[in-house]
C-alpha positions in Angstrom: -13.7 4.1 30.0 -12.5 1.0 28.5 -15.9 -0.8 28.5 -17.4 2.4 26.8 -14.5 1.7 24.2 -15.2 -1.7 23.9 -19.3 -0.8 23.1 -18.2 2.3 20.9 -15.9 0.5 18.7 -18.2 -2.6 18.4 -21.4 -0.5 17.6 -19.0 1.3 15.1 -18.0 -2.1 13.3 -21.3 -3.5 13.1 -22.2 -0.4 11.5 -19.5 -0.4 9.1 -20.2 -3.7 8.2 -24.0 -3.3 7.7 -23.4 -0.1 5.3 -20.6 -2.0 3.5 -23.0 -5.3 2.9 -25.8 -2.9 1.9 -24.0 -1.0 -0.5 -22.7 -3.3 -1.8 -25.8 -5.6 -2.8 -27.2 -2.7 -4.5 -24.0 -1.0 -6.3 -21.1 -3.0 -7.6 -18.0 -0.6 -7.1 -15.9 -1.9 -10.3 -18.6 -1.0 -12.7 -19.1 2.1 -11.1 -15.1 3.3 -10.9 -14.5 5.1 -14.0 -17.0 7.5 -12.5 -16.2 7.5 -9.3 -12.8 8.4 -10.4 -13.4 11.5 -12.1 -15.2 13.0 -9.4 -13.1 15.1 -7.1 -14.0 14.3 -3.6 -13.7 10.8 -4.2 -10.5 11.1 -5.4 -9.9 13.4 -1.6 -11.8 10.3 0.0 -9.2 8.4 -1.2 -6.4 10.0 -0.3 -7.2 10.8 2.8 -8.4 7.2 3.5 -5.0 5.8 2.5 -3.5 9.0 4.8 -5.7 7.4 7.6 -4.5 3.7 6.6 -0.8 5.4 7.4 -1.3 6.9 10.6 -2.6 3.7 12.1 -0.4 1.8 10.2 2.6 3.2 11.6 0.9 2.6 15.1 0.0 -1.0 14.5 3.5 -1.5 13.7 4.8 -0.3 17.0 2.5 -2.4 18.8 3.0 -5.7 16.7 6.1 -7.4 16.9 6.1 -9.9 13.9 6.3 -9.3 10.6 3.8 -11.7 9.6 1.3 -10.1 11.4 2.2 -6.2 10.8 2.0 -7.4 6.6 -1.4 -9.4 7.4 -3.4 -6.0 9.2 -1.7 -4.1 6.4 -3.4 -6.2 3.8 -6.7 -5.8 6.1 -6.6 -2.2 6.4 -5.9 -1.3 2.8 -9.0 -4.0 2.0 -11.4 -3.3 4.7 -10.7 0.1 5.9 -12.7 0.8 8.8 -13.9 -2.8 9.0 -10.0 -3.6 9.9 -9.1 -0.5 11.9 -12.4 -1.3 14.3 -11.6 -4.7 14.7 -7.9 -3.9 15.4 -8.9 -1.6 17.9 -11.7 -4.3 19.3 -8.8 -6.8 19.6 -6.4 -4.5 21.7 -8.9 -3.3 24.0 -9.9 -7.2 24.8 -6.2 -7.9 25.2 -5.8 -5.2 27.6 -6.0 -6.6 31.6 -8.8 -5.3 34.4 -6.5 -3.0 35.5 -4.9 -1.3 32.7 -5.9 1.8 30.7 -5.6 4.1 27.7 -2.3 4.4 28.4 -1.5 0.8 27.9 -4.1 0.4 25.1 -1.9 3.2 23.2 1.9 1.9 24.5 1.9 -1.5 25.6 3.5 -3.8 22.6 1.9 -7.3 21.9 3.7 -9.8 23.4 5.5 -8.1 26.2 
């Protein structure tokens, strides 16, 4: 299960990545924002991307223990999004030993 994980998440950040890079070449988002922002379902995108950005938020800070570190993926996750939240997940699943599980990739803290 965890190497699936470990493909899944990867293939999902390279992904990410590629439709970011792409998008962005061809459409410059700060031009484009006063329209953007009057459109409805961009402004639901939004919120539910910074509801998202919470969730896991509050879930990187259990597992972090320093404050340096829960302030940096903060930074990253309100920045990169998706780009952030797959590598997070990338890095925890790495981290994880041969014989541990979900169970630890969801309750183990760093550093213990």
């Amino acid at each position: 299960m965890i190497k699936m994980l470990k493909i899944l998440f990867s293939v999902l950040l390279l992904w990410i990545c590629y439709v970011v890079i792409s998008t962005s070449i061809k459409s410059n988002l700060f031009k484009e924002w006063d329209f953007l922002g009057t459109i409805p379902w961009m402004r639901a995108t939004l919120w539910d991307f910074y509801t998202n950005v919470i969730v896991i938020y509050l879930w990187l800070c259990y597992k972090e223990r320093g404050i340096v570190s829960k302030i940096i993926w903060l930074v990253m996750l309100v920045a990169l999004g998706s780009i952030a939240t797959c590598s997070y997940i990338l890095i925890q699943l790495f981290r994880l030993k041969p014989n541990e599980g979900l169970k630890e990739l969801f309750t183990k803290q760093n550093g213990l």
